[in-house]
KEKE-3310 file (N, C-alpha, C; in steps of 0.2 Angstrom, whole numbers, plus 5000, padded with zeros to 4 digits):
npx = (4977:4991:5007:5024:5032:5045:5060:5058:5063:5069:5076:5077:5061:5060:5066:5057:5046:5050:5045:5034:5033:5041:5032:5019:5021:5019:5030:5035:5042:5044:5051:5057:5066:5078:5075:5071:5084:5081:5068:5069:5066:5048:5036:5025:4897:4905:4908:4914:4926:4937:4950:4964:4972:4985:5002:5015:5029:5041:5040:5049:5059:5051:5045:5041:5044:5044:5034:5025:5022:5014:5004:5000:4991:4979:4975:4978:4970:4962:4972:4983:4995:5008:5008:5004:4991:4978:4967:4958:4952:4956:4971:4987:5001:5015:5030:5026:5028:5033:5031:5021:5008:5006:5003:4990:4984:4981:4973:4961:4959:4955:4944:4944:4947:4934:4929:4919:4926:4937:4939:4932:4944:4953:4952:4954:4967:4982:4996:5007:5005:5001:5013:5022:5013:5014:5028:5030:5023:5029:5041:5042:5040:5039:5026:5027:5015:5006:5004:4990:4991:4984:4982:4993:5004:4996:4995:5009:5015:5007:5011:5023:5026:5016:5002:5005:4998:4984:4992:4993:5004:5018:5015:5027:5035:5032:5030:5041:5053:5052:5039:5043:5038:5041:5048:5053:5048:5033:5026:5016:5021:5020:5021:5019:5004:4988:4977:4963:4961:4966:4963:4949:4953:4958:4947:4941:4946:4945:4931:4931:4927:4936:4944:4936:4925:4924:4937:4943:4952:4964:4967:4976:4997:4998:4988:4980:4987:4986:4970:4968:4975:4970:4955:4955:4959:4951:4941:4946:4959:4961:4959:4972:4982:4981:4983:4999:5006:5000:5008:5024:5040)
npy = (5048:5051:5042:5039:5023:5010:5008:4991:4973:4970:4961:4949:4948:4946:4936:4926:4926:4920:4908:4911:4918:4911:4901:4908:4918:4923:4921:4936:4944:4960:4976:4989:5002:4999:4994:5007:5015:5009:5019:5028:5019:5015:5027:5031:4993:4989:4980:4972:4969:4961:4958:4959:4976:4982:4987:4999:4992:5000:5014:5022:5024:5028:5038:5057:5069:5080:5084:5076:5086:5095:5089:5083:5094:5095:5083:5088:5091:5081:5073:5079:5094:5088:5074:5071:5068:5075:5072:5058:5047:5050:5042:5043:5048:5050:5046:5032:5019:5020:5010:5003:5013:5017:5006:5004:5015:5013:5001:5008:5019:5007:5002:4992:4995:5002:5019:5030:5043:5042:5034:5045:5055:5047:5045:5051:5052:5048:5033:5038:5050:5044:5038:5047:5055:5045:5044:5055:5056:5048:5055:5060:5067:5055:5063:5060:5051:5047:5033:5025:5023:5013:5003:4999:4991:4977:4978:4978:4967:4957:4962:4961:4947:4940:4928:4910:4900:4903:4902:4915:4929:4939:4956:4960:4953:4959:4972:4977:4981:4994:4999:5002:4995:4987:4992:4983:4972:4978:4978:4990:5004:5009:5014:5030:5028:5033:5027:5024:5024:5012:5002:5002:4998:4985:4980:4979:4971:4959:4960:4955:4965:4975:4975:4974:4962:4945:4938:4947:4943:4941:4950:4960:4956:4953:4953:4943:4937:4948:4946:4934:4932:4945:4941:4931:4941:4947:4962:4971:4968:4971:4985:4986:4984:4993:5006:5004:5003:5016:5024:5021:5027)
npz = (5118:5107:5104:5103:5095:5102:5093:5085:5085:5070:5063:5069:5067:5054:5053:5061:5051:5040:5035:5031:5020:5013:5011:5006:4997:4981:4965:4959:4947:4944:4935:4943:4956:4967:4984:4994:5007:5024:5034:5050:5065:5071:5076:5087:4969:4955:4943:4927:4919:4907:4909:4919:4916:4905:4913:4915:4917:4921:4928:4935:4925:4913:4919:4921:4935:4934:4927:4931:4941:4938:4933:4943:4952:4952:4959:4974:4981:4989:4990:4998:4995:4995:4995:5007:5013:5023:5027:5036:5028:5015:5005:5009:4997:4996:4995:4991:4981:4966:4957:4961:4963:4950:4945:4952:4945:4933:4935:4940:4929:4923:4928:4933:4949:4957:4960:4966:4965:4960:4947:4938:4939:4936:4920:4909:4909:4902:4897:4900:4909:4919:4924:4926:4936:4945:4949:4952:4964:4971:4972:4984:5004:5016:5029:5045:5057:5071:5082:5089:5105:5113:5104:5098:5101:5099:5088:5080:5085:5077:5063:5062:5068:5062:5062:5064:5069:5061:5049:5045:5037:5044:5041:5039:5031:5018:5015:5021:5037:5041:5033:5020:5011:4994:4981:4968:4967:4969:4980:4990:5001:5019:5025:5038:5034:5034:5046:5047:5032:5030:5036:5030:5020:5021:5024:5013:5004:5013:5010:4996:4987:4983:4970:4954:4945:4938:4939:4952:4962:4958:4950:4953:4950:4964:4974:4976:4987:4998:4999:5003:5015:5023:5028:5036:5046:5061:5065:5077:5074:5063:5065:5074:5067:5057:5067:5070:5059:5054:5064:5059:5055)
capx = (4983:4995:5013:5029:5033:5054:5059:5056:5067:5065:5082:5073:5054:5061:5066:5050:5043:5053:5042:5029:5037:5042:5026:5014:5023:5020:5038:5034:5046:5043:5054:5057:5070:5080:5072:5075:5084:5074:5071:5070:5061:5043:5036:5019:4903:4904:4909:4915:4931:4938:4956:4969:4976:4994:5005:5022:5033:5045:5039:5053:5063:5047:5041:5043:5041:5045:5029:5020:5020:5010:4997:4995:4988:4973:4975:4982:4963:4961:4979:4988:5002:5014:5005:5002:4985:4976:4961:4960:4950:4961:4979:4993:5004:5018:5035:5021:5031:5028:5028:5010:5007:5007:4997:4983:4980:4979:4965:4956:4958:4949:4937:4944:4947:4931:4927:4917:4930:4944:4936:4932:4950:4960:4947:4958:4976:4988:4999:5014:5001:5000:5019:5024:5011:5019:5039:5032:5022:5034:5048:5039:5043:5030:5029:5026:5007:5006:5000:4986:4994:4979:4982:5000:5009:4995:4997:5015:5015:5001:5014:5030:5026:5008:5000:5009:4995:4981:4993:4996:5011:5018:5017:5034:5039:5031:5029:5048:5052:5049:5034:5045:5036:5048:5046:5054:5038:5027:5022:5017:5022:5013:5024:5013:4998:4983:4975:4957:4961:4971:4954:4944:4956:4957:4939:4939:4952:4941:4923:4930:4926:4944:4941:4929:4926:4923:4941:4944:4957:4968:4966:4984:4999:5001:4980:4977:4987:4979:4964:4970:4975:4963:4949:4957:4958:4946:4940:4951:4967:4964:4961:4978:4988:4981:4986:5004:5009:5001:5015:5030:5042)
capy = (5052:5045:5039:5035:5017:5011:5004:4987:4969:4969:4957:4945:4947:4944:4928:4923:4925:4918:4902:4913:4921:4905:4897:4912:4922:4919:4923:4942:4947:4966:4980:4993:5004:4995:4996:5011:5011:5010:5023:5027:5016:5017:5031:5030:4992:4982:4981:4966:4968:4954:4955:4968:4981:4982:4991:4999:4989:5003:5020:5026:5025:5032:5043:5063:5070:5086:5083:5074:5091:5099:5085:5082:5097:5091:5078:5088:5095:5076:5069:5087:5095:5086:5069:5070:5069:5075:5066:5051:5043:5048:5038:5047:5045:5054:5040:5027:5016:5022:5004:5002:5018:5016:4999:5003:5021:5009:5000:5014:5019:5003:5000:4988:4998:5006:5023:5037:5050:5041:5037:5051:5057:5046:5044:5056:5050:5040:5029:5044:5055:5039:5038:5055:5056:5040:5047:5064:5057:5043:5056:5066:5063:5055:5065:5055:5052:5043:5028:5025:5019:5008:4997:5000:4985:4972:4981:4976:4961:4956:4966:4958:4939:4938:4921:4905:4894:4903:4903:4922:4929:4946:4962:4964:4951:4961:4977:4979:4982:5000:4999:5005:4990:4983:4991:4977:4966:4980:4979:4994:5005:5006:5019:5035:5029:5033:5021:5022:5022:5005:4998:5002:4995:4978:4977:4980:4965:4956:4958:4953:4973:4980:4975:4972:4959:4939:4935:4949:4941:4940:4957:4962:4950:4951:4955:4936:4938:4952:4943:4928:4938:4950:4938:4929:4945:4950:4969:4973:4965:4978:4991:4986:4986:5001:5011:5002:5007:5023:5026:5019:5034)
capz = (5116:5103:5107:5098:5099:5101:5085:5083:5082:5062:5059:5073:5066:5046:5053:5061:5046:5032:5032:5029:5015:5005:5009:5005:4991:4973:4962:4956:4942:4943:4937:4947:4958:4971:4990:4998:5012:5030:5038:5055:5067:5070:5080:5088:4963:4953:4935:4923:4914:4907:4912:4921:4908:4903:4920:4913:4921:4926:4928:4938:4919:4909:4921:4925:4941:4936:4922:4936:4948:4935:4930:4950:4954:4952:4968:4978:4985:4993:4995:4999:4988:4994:4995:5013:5014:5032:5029:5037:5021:5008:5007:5009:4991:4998:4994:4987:4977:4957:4954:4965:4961:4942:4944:4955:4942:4927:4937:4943:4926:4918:4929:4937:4956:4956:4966:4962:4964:4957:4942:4933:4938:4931:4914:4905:4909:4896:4900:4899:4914:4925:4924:4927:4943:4950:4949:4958:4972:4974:4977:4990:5007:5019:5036:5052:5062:5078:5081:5094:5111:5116:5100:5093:5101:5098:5079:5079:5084:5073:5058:5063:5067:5059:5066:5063:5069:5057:5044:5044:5039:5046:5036:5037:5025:5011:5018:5027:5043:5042:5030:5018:5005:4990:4974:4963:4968:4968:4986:4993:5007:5022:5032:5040:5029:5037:5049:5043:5026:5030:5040:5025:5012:5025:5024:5004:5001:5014:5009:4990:4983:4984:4964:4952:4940:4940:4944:4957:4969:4952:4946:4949:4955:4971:4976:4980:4991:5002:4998:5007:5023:5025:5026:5043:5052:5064:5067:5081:5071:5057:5068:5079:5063:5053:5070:5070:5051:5055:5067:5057:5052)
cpx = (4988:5005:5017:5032:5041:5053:5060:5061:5065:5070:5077:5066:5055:5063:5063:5046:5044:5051:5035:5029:5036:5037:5020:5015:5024:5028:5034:5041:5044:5049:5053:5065:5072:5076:5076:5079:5080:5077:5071:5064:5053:5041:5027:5015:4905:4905:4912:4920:4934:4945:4959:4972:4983:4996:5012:5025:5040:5043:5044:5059:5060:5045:5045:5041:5040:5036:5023:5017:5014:5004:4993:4991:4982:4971:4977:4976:4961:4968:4985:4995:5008:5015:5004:4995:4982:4971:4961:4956:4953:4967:4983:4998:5012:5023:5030:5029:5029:5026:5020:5008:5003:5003:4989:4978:4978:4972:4961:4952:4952:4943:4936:4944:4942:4931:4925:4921:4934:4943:4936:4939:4953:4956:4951:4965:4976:4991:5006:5011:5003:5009:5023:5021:5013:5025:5037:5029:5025:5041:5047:5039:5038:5032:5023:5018:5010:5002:4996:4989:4990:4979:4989:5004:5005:4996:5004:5015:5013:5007:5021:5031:5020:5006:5001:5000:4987:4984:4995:5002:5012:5020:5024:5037:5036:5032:5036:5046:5050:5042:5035:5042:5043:5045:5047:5047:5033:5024:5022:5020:5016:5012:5019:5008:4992:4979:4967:4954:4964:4964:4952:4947:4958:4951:4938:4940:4945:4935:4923:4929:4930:4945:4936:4928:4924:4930:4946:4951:4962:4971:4974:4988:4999:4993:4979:4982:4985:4972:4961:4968:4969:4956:4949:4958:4950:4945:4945:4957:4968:4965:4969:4984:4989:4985:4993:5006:5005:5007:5023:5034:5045)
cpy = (5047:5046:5037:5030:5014:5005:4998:4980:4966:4963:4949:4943:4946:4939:4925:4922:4922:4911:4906:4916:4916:4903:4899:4913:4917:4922:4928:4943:4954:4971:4986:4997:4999:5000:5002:5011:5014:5016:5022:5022:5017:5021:5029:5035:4988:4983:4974:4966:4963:4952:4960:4969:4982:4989:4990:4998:4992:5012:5023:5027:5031:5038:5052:5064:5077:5090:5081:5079:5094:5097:5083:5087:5098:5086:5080:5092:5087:5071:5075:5087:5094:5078:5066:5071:5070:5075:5061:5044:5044:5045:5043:5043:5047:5047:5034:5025:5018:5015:5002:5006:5018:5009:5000:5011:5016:5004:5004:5014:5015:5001:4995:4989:5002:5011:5028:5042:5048:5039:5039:5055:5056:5044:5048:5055:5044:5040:5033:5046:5050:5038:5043:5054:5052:5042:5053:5061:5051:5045:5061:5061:5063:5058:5060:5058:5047:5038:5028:5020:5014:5001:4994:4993:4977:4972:4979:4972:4955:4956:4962:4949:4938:4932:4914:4901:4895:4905:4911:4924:4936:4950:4962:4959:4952:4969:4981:4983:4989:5004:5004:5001:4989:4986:4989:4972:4970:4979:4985:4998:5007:5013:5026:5034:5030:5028:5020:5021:5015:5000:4997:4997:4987:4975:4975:4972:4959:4952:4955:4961:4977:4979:4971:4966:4950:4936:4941:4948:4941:4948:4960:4955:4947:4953:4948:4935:4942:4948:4938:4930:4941:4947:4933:4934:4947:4958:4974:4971:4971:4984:4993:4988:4990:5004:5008:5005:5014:5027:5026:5026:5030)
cpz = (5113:5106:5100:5101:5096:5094:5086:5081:5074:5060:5063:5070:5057:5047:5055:5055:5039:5031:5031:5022:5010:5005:5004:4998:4984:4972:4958:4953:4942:4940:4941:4951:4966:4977:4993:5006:5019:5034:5046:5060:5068:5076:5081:5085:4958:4946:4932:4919:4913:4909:4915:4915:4912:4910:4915:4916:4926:4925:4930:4929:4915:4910:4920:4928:4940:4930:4927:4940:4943:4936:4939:4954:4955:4958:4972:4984:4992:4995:4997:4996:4989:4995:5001:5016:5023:5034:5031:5030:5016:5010:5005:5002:4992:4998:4994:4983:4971:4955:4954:4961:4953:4939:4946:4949:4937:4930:4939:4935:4918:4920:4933:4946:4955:4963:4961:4963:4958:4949:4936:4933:4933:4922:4909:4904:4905:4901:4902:4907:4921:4926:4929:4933:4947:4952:4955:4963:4974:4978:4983:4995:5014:5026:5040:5054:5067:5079:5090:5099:5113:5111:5097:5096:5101:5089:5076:5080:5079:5064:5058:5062:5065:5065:5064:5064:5064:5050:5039:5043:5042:5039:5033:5031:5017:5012:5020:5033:5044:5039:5024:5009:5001:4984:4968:4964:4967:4976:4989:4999:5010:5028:5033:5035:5035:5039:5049:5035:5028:5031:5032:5019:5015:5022:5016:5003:5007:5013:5001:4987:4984:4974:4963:4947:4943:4943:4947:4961:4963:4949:4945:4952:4961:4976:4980:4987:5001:5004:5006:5017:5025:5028:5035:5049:5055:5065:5069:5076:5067:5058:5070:5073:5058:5059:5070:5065:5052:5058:5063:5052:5047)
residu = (UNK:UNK:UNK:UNK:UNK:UNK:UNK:UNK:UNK:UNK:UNK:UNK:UNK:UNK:UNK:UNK:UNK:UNK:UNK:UNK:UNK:UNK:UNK:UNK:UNK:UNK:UNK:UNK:UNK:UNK:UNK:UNK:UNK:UNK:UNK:UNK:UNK:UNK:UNK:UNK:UNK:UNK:UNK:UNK:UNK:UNK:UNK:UNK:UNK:UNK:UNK:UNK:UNK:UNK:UNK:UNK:UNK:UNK:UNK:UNK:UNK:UNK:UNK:UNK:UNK:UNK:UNK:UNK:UNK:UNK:UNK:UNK:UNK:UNK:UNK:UNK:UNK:UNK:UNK:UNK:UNK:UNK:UNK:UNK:UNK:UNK:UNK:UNK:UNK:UNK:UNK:UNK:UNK:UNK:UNK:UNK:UNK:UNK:UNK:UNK:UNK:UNK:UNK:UNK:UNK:UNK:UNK:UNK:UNK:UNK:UNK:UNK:UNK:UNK:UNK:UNK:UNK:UNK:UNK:UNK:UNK:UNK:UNK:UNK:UNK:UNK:UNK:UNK:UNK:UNK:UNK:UNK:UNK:UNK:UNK:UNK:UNK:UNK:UNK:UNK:UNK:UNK:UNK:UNK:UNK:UNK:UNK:UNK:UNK:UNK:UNK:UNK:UNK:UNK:UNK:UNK:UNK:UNK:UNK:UNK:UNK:UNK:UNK:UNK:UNK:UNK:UNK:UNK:UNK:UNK:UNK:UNK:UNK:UNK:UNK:UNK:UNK:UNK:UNK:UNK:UNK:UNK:UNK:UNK:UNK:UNK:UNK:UNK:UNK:UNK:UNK:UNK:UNK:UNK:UNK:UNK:UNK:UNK:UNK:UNK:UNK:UNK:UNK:UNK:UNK:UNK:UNK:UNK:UNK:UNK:UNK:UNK:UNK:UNK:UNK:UNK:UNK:UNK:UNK:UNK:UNK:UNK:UNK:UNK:UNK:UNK:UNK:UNK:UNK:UNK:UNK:UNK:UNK:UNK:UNK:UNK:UNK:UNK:UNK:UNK:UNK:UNK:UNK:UNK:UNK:UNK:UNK:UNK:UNK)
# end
């Protein structure tokens, strides 16, 4: 039975980690819209391109949402019509950052993110389409899941101070404390994201096949980092902390 867990020392655990931060973190220039603010606490293949393709550096300018509703209609059979997907394999787009958002379509789009569904979706989409889709499910508002009680506080832990002595840092310094991500860097959000799409996409960044290509770990800016991380957890850890960012309202 899932549980909602009390909100979390985030001023305290952004201080744990702030040598993980400067040590870890490349310098990402990104445009974008300033961080939203937080909300409330948390509640319980293979192909060969030769480089990553051009990402508009601010969709939330370029884009339309009201242009997006239309062209989304089309996603809304696997991430539902308000980006709140209630599949546990598909990700919830539902407040995605456009920034991510509008990164990760243009890889899909070139081949670099491979998936058979995704694909042939975006095969079709300009650089105008991918814009527009990012602004509407960026301003769509994520509703809450529960995180699993049996894992959610070694999830948090895990998500706040990472591992100092294996060099981990915690989520939360890229993530925010309420997994709200940063859209001037382009890091995603994390908040009510589905807790077995999160595993799966652990594993991706781990096994090396989250992209494709010779220099994979590169593909977007901030990938090699994932890369890095991912590759240090163990099973359980990804489990603990997919169910924790499941929770996070």
């Amino acid at each position: 039975m899932a549980k909602r867990v009390p909100p979390a020392g985030a001023a305290a655990a952004l201080l744990s980690v702030a040598w993980a931060a400067a040590a870890m973190l490349p310098a990402v220039s990104r445009a974008g819209t300033p961080g939203q603010a937080p909300a409330a606490g948390p509640a319980t293949q293979t192909g060969s391109p030769a480089a990553a393709p051009p990402v508009t550096p601010d969709p939330y300018a370029d884009g339309s949402a009201q242009a997006g509703a239309t062209k989304a209609a089309v996603c809304f059979s696997c991430h539902g019509p308000d980006g709140n997907s209630q599949s546990p394999t598909f990700p919830r787009l539902a407040g995605q950052n456009a920034v991510y958002l509008a990164e990760q379509l243009h890889l899909f789009r070139d081949g670099i993110r491979q998936n058979p569904v995704m694909q042939p979706m975006t095969a079709g989409l300009s650089d105008q389409d991918i814009d527009n889709l990012a602004v509407f499910f960026a301003a769509q508002t994520p509703s809450g899941l529960e995180a699993d009680p049996s894992y959610w506080k070694a999830g948090q832990a895990l998500y706040l101070h990472g591992d100092a002595a294996r060099g981990v840092p915690g989520c939360v310094a890229c993530h925010g404390p309420t997994g709200r991500g940063n859209p001037a860097a382009g890091y995603p959000a994390l908040e009510a994201q589905q807790s077995v799409y999160v595993v799966s996409q652990l594993q991706q960044y781990a096994n090396g096949s989250r992209y494709s290509g010779s220099n994979a770990p590169n593909a977007t800016p901030n990938s090699i980092i994932m890369f890095d991380i991912a590759k240090q957890l163990t099973p359980e850890e990804m489990r603990d902390v997919a169910s924790y960012v499941q929770g996070l309202r």
